[in-house]
C-alpha positions in Angstrom: 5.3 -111.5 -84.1 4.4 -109.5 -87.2 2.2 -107.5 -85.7 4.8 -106.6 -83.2 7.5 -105.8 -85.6 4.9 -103.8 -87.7 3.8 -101.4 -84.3 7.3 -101.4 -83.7 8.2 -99.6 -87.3 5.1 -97.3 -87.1 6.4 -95.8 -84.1 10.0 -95.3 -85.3 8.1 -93.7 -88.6 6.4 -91.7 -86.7 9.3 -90.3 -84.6 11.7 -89.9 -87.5 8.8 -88.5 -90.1 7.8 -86.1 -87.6 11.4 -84.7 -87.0 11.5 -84.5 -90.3 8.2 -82.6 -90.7 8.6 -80.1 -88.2 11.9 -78.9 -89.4 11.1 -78.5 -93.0 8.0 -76.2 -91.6 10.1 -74.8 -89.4 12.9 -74.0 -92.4 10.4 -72.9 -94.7 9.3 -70.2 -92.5 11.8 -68.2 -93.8 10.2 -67.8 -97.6 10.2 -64.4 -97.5 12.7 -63.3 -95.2 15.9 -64.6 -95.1 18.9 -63.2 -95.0 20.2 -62.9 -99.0 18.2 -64.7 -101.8 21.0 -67.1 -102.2 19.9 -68.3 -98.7 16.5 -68.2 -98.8 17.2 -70.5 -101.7 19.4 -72.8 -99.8 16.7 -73.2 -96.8 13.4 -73.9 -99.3 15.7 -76.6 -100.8 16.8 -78.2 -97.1 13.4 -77.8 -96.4 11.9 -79.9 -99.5 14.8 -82.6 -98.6 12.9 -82.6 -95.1 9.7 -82.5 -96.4 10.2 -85.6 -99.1 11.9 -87.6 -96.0 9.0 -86.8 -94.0 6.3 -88.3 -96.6 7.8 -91.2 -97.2 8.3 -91.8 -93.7 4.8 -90.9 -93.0 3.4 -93.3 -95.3 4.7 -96.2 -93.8 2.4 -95.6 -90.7 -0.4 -94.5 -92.5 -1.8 -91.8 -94.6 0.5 -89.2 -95.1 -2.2 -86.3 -95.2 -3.9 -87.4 -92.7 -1.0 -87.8 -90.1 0.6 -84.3 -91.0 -2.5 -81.9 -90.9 -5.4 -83.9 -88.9 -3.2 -85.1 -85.4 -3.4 -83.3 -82.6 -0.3 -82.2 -80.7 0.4 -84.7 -78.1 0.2 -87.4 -80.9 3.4 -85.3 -82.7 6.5 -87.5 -82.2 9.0 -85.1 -83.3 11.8 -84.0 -80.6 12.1 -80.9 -79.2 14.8 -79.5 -80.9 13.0 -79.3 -84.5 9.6 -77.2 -83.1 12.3 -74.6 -81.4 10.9 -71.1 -83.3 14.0 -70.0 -85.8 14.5 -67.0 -83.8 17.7 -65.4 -85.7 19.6 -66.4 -88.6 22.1 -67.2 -85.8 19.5 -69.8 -83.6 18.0 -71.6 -86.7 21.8 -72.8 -88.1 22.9 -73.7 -84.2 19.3 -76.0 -84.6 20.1 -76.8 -88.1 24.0 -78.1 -86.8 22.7 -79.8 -84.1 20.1 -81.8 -85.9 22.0 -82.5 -89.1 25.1 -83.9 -87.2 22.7 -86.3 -85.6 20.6 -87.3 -88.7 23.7 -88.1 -91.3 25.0 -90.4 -88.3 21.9 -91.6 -87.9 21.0 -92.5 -91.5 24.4 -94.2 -91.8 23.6 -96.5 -89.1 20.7 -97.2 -90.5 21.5 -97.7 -94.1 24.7 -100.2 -93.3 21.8 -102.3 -91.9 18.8 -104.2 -93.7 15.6 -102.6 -91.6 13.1 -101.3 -93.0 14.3 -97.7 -93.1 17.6 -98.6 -95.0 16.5 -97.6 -98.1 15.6 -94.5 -97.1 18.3 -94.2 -95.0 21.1 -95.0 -98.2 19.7 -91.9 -100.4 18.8 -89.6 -97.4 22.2 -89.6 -95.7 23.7 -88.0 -99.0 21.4 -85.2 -98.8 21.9 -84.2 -95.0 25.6 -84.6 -95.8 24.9 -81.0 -97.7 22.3 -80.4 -94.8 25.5 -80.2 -92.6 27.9 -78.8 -94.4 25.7 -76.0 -95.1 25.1 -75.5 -91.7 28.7 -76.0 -90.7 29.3 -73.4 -93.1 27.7 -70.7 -91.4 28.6 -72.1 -87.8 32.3 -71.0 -88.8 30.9 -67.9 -90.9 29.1 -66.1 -87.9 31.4 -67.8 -85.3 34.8 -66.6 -86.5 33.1 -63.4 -87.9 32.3 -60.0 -86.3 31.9 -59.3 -82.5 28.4 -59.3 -83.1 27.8 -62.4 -85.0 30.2 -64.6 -82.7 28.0 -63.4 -79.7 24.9 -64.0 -81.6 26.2 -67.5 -82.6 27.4 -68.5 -79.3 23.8 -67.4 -77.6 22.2 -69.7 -79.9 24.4 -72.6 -79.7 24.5 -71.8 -75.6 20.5 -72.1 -76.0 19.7 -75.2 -78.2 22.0 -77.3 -76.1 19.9 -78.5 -73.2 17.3 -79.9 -76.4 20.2 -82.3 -77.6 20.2 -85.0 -75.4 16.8 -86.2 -76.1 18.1 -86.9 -79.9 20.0 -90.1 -78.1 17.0 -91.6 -76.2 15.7 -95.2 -77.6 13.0 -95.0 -79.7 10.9 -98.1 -80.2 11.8 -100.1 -83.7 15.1 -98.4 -83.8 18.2 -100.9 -83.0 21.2 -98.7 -82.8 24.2 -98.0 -80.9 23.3 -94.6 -79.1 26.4 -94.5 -77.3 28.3 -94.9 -80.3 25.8 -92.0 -82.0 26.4 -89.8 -79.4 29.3 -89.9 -79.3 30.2 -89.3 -82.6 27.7 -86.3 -82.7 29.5 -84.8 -79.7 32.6 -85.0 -81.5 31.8 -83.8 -84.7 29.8 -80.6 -83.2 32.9 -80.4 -80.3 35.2 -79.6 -83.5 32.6 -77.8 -86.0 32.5 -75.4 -82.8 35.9 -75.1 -82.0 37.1 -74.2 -85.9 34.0 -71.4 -85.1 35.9 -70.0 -82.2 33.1 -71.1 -79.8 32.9 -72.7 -76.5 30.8 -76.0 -76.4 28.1 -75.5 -73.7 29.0 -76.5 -70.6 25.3 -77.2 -69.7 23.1 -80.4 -69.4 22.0 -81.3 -72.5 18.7 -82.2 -70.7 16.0 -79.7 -69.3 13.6 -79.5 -66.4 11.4 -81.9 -68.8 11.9 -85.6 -68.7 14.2 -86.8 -71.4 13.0 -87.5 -74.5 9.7 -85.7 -73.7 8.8 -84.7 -77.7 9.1 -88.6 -78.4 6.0 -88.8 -75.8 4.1 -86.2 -77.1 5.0 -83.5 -74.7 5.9 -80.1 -76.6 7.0 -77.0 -75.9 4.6 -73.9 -76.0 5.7 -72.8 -79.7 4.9 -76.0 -81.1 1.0 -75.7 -80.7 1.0 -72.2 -82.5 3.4 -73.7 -85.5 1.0 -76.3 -85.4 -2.0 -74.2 -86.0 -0.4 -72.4 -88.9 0.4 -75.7 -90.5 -2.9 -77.4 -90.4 -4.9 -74.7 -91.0 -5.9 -74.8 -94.5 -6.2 -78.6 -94.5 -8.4 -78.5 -91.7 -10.7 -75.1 -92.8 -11.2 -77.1 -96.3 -11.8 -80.8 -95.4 -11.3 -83.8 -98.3 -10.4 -81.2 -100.6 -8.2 -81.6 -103.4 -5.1 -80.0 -104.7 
């Protein structure tokens, strides 16, 4: 039975740490680049939020080095909506939206509960709570602002939806009410997108791919170059030390 549960919370690690992972690498892409200082700012610090979730996370399947830069990519975990490229400022706060919504519902389910990701879960959810308001922020910002940022805003929020659904597929060593989760997502992003003058996709929130495909290690074409990029140090300067 032990042995069970523990396989059981190594793969929930694994699938939470790696969403967790990929984002923050994702997010920290834009060093360099963003739109105003104040911004690029606001993303390194989401990101390091990510990045701490994702370590501790990590470590409870293993070591935490090891898992992050010497995996190959069909044993990633991560969904498909964190490894989407940022594309514009527009796509990477649709992703940001999307994702946050789900993890502060997420986290509260599982810090009003006493698994092993509680803990976690009770500090966490307080910092994706800034995680989506900052991205609900900008949702309103570029929805409700020029011609040109509302058609920007709505392409990216008409592009990311068909990676949704695979947020609300089980994942083994997780007990929660998905339909309840889902739910509540769809409702909160329903109105965050409405306030933004934007229509809610009409689409399947499902692709071609299976669902939940990222959760079985199957990624999308971007993910293997991001990967690269990521590993690459750790891997061109083995058992170093920082």
């Amino acid at each position: 039975m032990t042995g069970t549960t523990d396989t059981r919370t190594t793969a929930a690690a694994l699938a939470l740490g790696d969403d967790a992972l990929v984002l923050s690498h994702r997010l920290g892409e834009w060093a360099g680049s963003a739109p105003v200082l104040e911004e690029e700012v606001a993303l390194a610090n989401i990101a390091l939020d990510l990045l701490g979730q994702a370590r501790v996370l990590l470590s409870l399947a293993g070591d935490e080095d090891e898992l992050a830069y010497l995996r190959e990519e069909r044993s990633f975990r991560n969904s498909q909506l964190v490894e989407q490229p940022n594309g514009d400022f527009a796509h990477t706060i649709a992703r940001q939206l999307y994702f946050s919504t789900y993890q502060r519902l997420l986290y509260g389910q599982l810090a009003s509960g006493d698994g092993p990701f509680a803990g976690l879960a009770a500090k966490a959810v307080k910092e994706v709570a800034y995680h989506q308001d900052h991205a609900e922020h900008w949702t309103l910002r570029l929805g409700d602002g020029t011609p040109e940022s509302h058609r920007r805003m709505q392409r990216a929020v008409d592009a990311l939806w068909r990676y949704t659904g695979e947020l609300f597929q089980p994942v083994d060593g997780l007990d929660l009410d998905l339909p309840a989760l889902d739910t509540a997502w769809l409702d909160s992003v329903t109105d965050t997108l409405g306030r933004a003058t934007l229509t809610v996709p009409s689409g399947p929130r499902t692709g071609a791919w299976s669902a939940g495909a990222g959760r079985q290690g199957l990624h999308t074409e971007s993910f293997g170059r991001m990967l690269a990029e990521m590993q690459h140090l750790h891997r061109s300067h083995p058992g170093a030390t920082w």
